[in-house]
C-alpha positions as CSV (number, residue, x, y, z in Angstrom):
1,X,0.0,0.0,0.0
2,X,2.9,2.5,0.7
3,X,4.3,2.0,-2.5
4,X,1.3,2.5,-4.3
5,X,1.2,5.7,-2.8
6,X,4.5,6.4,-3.1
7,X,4.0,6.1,-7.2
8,X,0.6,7.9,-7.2
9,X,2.9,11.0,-5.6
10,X,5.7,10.7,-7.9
11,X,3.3,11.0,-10.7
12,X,1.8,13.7,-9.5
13,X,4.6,15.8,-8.8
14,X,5.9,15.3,-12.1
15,X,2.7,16.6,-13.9
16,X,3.1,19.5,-11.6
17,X,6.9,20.1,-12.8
18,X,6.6,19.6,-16.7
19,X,5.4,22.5,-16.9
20,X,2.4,24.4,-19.5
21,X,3.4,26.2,-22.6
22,X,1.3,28.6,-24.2
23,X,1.7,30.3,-27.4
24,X,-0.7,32.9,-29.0
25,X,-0.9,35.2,-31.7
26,X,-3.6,38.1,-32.1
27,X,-4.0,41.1,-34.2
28,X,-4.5,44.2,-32.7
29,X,-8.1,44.3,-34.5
30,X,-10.0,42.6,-37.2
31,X,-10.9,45.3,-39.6
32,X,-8.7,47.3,-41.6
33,X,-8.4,50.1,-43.9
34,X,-6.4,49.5,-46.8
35,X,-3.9,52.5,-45.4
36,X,-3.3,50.8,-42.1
37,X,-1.0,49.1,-40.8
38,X,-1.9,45.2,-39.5
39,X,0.2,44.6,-36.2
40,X,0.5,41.1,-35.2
41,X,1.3,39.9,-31.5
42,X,2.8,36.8,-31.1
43,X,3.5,35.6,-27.5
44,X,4.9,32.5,-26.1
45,X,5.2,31.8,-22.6
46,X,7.3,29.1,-20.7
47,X,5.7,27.6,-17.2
48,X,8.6,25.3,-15.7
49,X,12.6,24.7,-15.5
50,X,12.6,21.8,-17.6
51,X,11.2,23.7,-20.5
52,X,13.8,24.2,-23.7
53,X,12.8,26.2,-27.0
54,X,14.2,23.7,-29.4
55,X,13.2,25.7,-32.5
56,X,12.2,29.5,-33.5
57,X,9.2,30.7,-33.9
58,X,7.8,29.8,-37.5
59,X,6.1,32.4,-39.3
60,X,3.0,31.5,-41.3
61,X,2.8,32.4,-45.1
62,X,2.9,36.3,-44.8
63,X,3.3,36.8,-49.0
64,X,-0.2,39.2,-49.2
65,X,1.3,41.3,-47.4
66,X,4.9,43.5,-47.4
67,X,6.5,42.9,-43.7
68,X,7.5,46.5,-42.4
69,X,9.2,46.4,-39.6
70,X,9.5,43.7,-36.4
71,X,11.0,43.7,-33.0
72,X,10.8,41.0,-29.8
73,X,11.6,41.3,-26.3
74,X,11.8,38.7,-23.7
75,X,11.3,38.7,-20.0
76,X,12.2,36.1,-17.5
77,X,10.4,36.0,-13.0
78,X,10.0,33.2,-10.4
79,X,7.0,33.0,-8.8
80,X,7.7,33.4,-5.6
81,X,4.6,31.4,-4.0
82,X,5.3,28.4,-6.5
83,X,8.9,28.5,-6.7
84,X,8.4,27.9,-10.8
85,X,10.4,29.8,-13.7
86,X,8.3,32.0,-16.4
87,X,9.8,33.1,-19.7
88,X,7.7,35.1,-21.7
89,X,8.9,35.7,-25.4
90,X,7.0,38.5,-27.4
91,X,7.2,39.1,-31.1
92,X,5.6,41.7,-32.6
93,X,5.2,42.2,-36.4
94,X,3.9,45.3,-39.0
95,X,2.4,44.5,-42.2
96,X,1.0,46.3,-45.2
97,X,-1.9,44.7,-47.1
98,X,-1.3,44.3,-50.8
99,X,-5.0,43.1,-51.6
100,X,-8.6,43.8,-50.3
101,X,-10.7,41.4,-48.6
102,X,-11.0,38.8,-46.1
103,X,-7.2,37.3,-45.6
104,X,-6.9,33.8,-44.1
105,X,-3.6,34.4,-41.6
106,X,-2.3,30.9,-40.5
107,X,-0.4,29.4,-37.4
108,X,2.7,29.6,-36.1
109,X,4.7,26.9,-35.1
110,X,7.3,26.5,-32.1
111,X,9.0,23.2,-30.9
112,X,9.5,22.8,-27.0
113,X,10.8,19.6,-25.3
114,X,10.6,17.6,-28.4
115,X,6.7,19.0,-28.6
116,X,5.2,21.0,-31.9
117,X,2.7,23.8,-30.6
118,X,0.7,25.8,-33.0
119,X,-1.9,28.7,-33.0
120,X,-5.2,28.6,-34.2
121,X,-5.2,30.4,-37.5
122,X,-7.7,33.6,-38.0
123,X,-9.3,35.9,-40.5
124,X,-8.6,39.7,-41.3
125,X,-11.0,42.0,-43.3
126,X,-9.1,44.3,-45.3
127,X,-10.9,47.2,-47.2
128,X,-9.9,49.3,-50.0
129,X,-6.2,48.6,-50.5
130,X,-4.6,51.7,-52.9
131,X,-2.2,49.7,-54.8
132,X,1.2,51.6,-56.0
133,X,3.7,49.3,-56.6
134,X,4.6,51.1,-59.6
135,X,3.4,54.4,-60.9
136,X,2.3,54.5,-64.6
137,X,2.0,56.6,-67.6
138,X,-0.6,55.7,-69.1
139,X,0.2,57.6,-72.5
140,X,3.7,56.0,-73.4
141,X,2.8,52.5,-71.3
142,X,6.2,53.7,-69.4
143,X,5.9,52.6,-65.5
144,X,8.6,53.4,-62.8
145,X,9.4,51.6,-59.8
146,X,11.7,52.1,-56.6
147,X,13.2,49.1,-54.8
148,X,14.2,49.2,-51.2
149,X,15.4,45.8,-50.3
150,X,16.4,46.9,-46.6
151,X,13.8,48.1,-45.4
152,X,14.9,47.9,-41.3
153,X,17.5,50.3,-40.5
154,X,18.5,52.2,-37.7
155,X,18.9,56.2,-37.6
156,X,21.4,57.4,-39.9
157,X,22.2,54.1,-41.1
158,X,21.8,54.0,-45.0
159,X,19.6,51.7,-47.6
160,X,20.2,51.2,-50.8
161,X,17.6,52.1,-52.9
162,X,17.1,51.0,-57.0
163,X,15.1,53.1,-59.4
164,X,14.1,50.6,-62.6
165,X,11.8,51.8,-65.3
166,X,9.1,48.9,-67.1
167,X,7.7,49.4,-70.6
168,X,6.4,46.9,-73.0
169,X,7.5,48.5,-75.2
170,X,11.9,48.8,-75.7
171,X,12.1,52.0,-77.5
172,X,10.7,53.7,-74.5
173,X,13.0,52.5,-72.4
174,X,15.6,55.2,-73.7
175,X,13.3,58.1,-73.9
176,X,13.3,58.2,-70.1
177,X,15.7,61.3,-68.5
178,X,15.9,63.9,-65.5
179,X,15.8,62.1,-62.9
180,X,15.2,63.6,-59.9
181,X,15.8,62.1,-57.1
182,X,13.6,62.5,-53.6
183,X,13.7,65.2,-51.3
184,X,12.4,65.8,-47.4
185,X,13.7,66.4,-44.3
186,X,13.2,63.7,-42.5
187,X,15.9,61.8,-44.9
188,X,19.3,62.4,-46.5
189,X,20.0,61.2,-50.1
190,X,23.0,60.4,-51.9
191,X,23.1,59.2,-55.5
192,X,25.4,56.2,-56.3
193,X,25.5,56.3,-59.9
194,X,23.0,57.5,-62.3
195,X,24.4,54.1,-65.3
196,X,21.6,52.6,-67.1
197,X,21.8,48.5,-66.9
198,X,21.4,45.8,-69.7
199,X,17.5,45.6,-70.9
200,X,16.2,42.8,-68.8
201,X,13.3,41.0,-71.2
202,X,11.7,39.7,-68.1
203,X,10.1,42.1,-65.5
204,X,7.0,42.3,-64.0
205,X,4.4,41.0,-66.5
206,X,7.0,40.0,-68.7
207,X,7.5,43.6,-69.2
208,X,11.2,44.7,-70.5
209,X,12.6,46.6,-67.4
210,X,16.4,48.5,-66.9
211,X,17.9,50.2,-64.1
212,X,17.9,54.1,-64.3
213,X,19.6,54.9,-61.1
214,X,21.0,53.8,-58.0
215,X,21.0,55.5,-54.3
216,X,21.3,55.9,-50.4
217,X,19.0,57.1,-48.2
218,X,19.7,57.8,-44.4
219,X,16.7,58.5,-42.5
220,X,17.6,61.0,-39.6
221,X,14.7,60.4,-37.2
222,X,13.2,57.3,-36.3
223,X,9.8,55.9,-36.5
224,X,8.2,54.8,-40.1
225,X,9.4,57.4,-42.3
226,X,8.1,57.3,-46.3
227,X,10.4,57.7,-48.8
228,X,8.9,60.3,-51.7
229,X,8.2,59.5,-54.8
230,X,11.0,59.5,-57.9
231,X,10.3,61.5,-60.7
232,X,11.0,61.4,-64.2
233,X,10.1,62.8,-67.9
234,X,9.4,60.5,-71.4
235,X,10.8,62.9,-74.0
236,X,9.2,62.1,-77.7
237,X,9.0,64.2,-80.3
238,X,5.5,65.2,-80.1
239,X,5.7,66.0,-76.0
240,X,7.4,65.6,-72.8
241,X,5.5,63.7,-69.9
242,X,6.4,63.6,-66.3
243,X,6.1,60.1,-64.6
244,X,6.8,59.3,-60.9
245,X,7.5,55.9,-59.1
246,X,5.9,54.3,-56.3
247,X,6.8,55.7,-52.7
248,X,8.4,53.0,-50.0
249,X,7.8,52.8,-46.1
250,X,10.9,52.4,-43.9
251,X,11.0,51.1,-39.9
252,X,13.6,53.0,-38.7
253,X,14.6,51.6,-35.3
254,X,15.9,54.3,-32.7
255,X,19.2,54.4,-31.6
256,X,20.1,52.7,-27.9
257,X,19.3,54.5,-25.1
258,X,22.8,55.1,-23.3
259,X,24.6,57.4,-25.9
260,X,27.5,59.1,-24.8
261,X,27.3,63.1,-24.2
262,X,29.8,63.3,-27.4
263,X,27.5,61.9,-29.5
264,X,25.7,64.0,-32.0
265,X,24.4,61.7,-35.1
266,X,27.5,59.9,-36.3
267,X,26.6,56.1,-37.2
268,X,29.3,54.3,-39.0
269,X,32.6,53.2,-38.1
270,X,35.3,56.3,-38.1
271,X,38.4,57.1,-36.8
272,X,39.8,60.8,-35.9
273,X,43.5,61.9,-36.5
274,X,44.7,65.9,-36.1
275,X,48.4,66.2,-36.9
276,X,50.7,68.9,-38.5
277,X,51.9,68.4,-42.1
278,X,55.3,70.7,-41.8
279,X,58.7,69.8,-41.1
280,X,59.4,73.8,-40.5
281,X,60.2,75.2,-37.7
282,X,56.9,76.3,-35.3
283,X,57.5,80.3,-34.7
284,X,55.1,82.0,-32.4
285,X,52.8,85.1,-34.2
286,X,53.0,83.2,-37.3
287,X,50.3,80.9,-38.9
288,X,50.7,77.3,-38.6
289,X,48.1,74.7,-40.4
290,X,47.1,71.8,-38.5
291,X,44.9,69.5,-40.3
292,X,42.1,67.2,-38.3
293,X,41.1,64.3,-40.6
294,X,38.2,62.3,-39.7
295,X,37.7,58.5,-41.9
296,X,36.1,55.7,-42.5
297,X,32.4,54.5,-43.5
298,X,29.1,56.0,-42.6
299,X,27.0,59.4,-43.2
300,X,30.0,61.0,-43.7
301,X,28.4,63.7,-45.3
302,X,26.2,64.5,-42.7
303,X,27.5,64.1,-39.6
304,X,28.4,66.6,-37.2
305,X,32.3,66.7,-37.1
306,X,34.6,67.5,-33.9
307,X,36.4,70.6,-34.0
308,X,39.7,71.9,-32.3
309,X,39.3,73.5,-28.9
310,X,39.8,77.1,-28.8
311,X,42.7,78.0,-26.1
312,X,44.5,81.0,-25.0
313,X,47.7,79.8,-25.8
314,X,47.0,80.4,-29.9
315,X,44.3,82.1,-31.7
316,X,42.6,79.4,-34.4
317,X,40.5,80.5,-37.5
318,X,37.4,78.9,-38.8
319,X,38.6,75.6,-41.3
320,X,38.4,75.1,-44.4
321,X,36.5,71.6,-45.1
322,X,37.7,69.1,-48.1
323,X,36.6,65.7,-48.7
324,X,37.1,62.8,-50.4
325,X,33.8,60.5,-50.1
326,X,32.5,57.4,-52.3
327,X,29.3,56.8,-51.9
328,X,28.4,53.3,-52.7
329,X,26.2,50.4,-52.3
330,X,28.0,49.4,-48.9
331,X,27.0,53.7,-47.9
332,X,29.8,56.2,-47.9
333,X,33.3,55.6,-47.6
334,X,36.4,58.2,-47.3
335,X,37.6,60.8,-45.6
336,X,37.0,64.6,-44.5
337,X,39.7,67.0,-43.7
338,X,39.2,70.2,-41.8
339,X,42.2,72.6,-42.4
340,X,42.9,75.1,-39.0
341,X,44.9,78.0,-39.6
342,X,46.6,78.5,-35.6
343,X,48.9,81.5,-34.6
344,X,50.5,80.9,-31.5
345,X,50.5,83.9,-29.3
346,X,53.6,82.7,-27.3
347,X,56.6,80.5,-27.3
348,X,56.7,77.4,-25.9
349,X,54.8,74.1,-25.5
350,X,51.5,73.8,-27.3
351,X,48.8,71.4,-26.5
352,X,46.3,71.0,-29.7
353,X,42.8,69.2,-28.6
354,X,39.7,68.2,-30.7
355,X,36.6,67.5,-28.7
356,X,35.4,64.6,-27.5
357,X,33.9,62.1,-30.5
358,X,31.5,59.3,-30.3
359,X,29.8,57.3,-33.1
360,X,27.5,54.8,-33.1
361,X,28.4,51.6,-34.6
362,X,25.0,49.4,-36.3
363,X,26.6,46.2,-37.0
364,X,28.0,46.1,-33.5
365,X,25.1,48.0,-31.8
366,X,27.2,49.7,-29.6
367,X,28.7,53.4,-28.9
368,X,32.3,53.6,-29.6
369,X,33.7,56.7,-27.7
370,X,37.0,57.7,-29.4
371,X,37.5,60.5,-26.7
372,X,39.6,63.3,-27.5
373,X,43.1,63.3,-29.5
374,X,46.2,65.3,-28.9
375,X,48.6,67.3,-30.9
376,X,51.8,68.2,-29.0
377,X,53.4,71.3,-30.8
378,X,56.4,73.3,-29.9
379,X,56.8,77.3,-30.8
380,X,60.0,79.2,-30.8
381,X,60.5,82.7,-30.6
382,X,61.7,84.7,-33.8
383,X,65.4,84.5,-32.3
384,X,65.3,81.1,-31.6
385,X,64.3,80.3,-35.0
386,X,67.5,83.0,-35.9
387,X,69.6,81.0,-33.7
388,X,69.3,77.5,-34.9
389,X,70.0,78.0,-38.6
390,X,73.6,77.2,-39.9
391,X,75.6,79.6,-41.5
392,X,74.3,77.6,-44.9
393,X,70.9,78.2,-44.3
394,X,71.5,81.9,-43.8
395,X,73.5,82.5,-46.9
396,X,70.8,80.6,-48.5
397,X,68.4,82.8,-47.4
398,X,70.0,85.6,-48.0
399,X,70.5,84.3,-51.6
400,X,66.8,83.9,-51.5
401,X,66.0,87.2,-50.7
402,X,67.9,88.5,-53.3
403,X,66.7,86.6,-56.3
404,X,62.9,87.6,-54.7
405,X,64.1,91.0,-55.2
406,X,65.4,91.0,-58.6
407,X,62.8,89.1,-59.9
408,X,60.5,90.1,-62.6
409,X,57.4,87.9,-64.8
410,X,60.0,87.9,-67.9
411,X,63.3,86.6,-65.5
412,X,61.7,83.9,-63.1
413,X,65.0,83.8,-61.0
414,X,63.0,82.6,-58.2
415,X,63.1,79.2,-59.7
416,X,67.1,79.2,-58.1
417,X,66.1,79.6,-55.2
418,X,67.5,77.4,-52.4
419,X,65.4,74.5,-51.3
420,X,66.5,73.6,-47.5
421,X,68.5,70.1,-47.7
422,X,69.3,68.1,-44.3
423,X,73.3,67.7,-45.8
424,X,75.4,70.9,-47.3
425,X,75.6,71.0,-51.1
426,X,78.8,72.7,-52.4
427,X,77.4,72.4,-56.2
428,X,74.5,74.5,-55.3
429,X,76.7,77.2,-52.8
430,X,79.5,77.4,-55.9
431,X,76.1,78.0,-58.7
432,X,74.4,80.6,-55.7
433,X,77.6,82.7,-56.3
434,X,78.1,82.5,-59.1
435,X,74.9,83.8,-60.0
436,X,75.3,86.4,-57.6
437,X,78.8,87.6,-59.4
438,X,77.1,87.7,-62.7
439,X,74.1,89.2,-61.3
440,X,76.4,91.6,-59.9
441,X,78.4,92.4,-63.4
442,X,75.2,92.8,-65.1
443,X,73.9,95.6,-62.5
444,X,77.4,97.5,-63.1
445,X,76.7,97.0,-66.7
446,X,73.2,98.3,-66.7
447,X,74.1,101.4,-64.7
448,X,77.3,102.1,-67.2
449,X,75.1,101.9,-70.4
450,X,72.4,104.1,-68.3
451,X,74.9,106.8,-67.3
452,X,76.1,107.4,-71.0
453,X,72.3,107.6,-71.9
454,X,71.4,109.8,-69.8
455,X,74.3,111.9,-70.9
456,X,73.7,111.9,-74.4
457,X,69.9,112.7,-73.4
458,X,71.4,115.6,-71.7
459,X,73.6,117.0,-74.8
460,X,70.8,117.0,-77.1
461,X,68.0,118.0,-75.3
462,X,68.7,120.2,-72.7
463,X,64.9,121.0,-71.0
464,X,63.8,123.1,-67.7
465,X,64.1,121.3,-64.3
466,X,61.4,122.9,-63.3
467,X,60.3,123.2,-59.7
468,X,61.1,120.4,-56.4
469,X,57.7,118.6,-56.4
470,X,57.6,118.5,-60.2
471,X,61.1,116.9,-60.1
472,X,59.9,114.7,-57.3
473,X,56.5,113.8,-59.1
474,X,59.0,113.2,-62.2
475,X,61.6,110.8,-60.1
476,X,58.3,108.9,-58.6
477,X,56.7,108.2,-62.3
478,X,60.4,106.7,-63.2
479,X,60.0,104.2,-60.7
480,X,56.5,103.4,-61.1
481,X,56.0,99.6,-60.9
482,X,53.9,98.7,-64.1
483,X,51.5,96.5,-62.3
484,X,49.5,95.2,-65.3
485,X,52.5,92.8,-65.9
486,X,52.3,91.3,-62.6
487,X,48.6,90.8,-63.0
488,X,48.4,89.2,-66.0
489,X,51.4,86.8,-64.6
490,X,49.5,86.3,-61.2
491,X,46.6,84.8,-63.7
492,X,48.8,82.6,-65.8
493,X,50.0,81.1,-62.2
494,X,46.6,80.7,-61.1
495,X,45.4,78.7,-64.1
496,X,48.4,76.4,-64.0
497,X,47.7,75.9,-60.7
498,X,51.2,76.7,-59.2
499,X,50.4,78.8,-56.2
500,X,53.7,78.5,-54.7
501,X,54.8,80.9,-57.5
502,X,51.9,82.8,-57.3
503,X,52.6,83.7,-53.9
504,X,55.9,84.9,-54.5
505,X,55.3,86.9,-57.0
506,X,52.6,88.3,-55.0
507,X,55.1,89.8,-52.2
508,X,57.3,90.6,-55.7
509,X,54.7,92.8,-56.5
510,X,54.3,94.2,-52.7
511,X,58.0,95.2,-52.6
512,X,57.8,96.7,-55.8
513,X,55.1,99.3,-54.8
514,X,56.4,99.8,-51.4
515,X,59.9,101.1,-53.1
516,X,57.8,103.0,-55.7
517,X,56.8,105.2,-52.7
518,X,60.2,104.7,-50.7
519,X,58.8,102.8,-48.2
520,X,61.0,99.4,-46.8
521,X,58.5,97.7,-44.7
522,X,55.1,97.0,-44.7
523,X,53.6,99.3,-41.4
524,X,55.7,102.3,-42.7
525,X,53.9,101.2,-45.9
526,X,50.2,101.1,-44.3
527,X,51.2,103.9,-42.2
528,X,51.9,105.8,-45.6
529,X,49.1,104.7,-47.0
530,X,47.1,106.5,-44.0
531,X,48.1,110.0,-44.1
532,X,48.2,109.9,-48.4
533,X,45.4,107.4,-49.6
534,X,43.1,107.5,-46.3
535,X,42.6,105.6,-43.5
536,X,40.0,102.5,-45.6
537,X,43.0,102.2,-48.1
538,X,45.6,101.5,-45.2
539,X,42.8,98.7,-43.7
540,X,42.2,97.5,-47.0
541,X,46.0,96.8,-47.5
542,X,46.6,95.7,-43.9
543,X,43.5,92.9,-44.3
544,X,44.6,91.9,-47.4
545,X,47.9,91.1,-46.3
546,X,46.8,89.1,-43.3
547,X,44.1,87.1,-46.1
548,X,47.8,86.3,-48.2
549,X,49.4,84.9,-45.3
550,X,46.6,82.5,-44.1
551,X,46.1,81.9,-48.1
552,X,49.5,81.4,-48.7
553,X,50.6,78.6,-45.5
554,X,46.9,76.9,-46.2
555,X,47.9,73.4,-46.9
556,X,45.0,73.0,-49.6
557,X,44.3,75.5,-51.9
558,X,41.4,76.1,-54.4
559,X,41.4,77.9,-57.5
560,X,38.2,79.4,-56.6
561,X,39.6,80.7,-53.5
562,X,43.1,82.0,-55.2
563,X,40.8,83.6,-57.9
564,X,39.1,85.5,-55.2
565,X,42.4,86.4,-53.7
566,X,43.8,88.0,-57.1
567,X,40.7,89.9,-57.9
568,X,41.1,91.7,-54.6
569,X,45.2,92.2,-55.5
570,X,44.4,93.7,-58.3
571,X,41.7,96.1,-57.1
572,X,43.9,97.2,-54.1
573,X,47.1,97.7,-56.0
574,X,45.9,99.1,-59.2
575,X,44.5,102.2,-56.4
576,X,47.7,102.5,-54.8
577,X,49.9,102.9,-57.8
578,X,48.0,105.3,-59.5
């Protein structure tokens, strides 16, 4: 008898330990209008420790209708009176109908402890579906259609999308052109190529189709977020039509809660360098460029870059931003480059830092916090810099200076100059005097010949000296700097793109229309220009000045931007040596 009872308790307490699963999935209602979206609910729930999920959950046939987003959770308590383990698993699915009607919607399936357990299946009433898979024109049988194959993406992530273009009949295929791609502001597009495919014979209803275009689109907010519709025109001889595509739906998924305070909206994979280019010397009051490159994939083109933070130790100047980007269909790939201009206001250390950077990576799901990068710079004082040349470098900078002077657009002795070497040439030192021997014999030369000219000017035409400013006026036109030579030169170097020249020539001309005036440096100059051509003259000339030396150490430089430079040159100059 005990043992009887001893197997009617063992049975009993394992029924209680196997467990219950239950698995359900409802709709959220059972009528629908064709513009809404059908959300499904699918919930299983584990009673028991011995339970194991030995399979996912298996969808039913969902092909009437285009899945638009999904997301699951899971949960896992005790219950504390019964001392027995809950999981609860919830699925939950958004569809769009693509027919009207009653739609049969049938079980799902899940496998648990070598058991199948299904739902019971239901039916949906949908009413008036709007169907736009592709837009048509009716007049040329011509029918466009966007493709988004992605259509679950997370805030700033990209999806590709693929503009094709159906007609039944081929001819019409190549009559399609202007493309214009969507606009809003709720997304960010980027073309990828604009290459028309091979003719594919076989589209939808057998209809000849071709790819038009190719694109990316980053959504910036989250939630579902439509994509607008493509547009396009049929050209024919008789008219021109304007056709449109179909419009898309996206899920766009927020980003993790948790983001770092340095994160603004960069979602990619990136890395952040800031360095200095030069091997020069760093002297303190003069510019110095230090470059901060951000790279890698992403929405390159959109983000929100870090920027270097401001200090009292230098004075920085708003960058100038290049890029080089590809966008393809992996997204955007590349690099940016912002170009600081920094003048250091004293010698001495110099600590360079960008701000704090954080991106958000999707196929890791995580936040990558790059923190903050570091430049280490050292300045030296003008007589430091003096100090620690070699008596090379000086005579090669003296020889430097002295073939900027004599220079002129027909004699380009510039291109002599001395390039700085890390081991001492005697070639070049033996050529640098030599030149300056001949240049030296050629002066003597020139002020012979112009002695005996002016002599013989003097025995046949005697004339009136006239009065002391008349003279002066007289001695002031002989040394007038024709400046219409130097412009036309300054263009030629800007089209051929050699601004290193170009900026030579440019303090060329500067020297020559300071000694026109008798003026050696450039504050006597401006202060000349003050009392004689008025105070906006001498402001004029002491800004533009300041705009050539940021120009002219700016380690990339646009033609646009050098164009803009010269017109100002020659509007300045042309006043002053009037």
């Amino acid at each position: 008898m005990k043992q009887k009872l001893f197997y009617i308790l063992l049975t009993f307490v394992s029924v209680i330990a196997y467990g219950q699963v239950e698995l359900t999935m409802k709709p959220d209602k059972s009528d629908y209008n064709g513009k809404e979206v059908v959300n499904l609910i699918i919930t299983l729930e584990l009673n028991g420790d011995n339970l194991v999920q030995q399979s996912k959950i298996q969808l039913p046939d969902l092909s009437k209708f285009n899945i638009i987003g999904n997301g699951s959770f899971n949960q896992g308590v005790r219950d504390p009176e019964t001392n027995i383990a809950v999981e609860q698993y919830i699925t939950k699915i958004a569809l769009e109908p693509k027919q009207k009607g009653k739609i049969r919607i049938g079980s799902v399936l899940v496998t648990v402890n070598n058991k199948i357990y299904k739902t019971e299946p239901f039916d949906i009433f949908i009413r008036d579906v709007e169907k736009k898979p592709i837009a048509k024109n009716t007049d040329h049988d011509v029918f466009l259609n966007m493709e988004i194959e992605d259509r679950e993406v997370y805030q700033d992530q990209p999806t590709v999308a693929v503009l094709r273009v159906y007609s039944r009949n081929i001819d019409n295929l190549r009559k399609v052109k202007n493309i214009h791609l969507p606009e809003q502001d709720n997304i960010n597009v980027h073309p990828v190529n604009f290459r028309k495919s091979e003719i594919d014979p076989s589209g939808i209803g057998n209809m000849p189709s071709q790819i038009l275009a190719m694109f990316i689109v980053f959504p910036n907010e989250s939630g579902y977020v439509e994509v607008p519709s493509v547009s396009a025109s049929v050209n024919s001889y008789a008219h021109k039509n304007r056709i449109v595509s179909n419009k898309v739906k996206l899920n766009v998924k927020k980003l993790p809660e948790g983001s770092p305070e340095s994160f603004k909206n960069a979602v990619g994979n990136f890395k952040v360098d800031v360095y200095h280019e030069s091997t020069e010397k760093i002297e303190a009051k003069k510019p110095v460029n230090v470059v901060l490159k951000v790279s890698g994939e992403g929405n390159l083109a959109d983000m929100q870059l870090p920027k270097i933070e401001s200090s009292p130790d230098y004075e920085i100047f708003a960058p100038k931003i290049t890029s080089k980007v590809i966008t393809g269909l992996d997204g955007m790939k590349g690099y940016i480059l912002a170009n600081y201009v920094l003048i250091p206001n004293k010698a001495g250390q110099l600590n360079v830092k960008t701000e704090e950077f954080a991106f958000f990576n999707p196929s890791e799901k995580e936040y990558v916090n790059l923190g903050q990068e570091n430049l280490s710079l050292m300045a030296f004082s003008h007589d430091q810099v003096l100090e620690a040349r070699t008596t090379v470098e000086k005579v090669n900078e003296y020889t430097n200076t002295l073939l900027e002077t004599v220079n002129s657009p027909v004699l380009k002795t510039t291109t002599l100059k001395v390039k700085e070497k890390s081991r001492f040439n005697w070639g070049i030192l033996l050529i640098n005097i030599g030149i300056l021997f001949g240049l030296f014999i050629a002066y003597l030369l020139f002020k012979n010949w112009q002695k005996k000219r002016n002599i013989f000017k003097e025995k046949t035409a005697p004339k009136d000296l006239g009065s002391v400013a008349e003279t002066e006026r007289e001695i002031r036109e002989s040394l007038k700097t024709d400046v219409g030579d130097y412009f036309t030169y300054l263009e030629n170097l800007k089209d051929s793109h050699n601004f290193d020249q170009f900026f030579v020539t440019v303090d060329e001309l500067d020297s020559e229309v300071r000694n026109q005036y008798f003026q050696s440096s450039k504050e006597d100059f401006r202060q000349f220009l003050e009392s004689y051509k008025g105070s906006s003259v001498a402001e004029e000339y002491r800004n533009l000045s300041q705009r050539i030396q940021i120009e002219k150490y700016t380690p990339v430089k646009s033609e646009d931007g050098i164009g803009d430079l010269l017109k100002d040159i020659i509007n300045l100059y042309s006043q002053i040596s009037k």
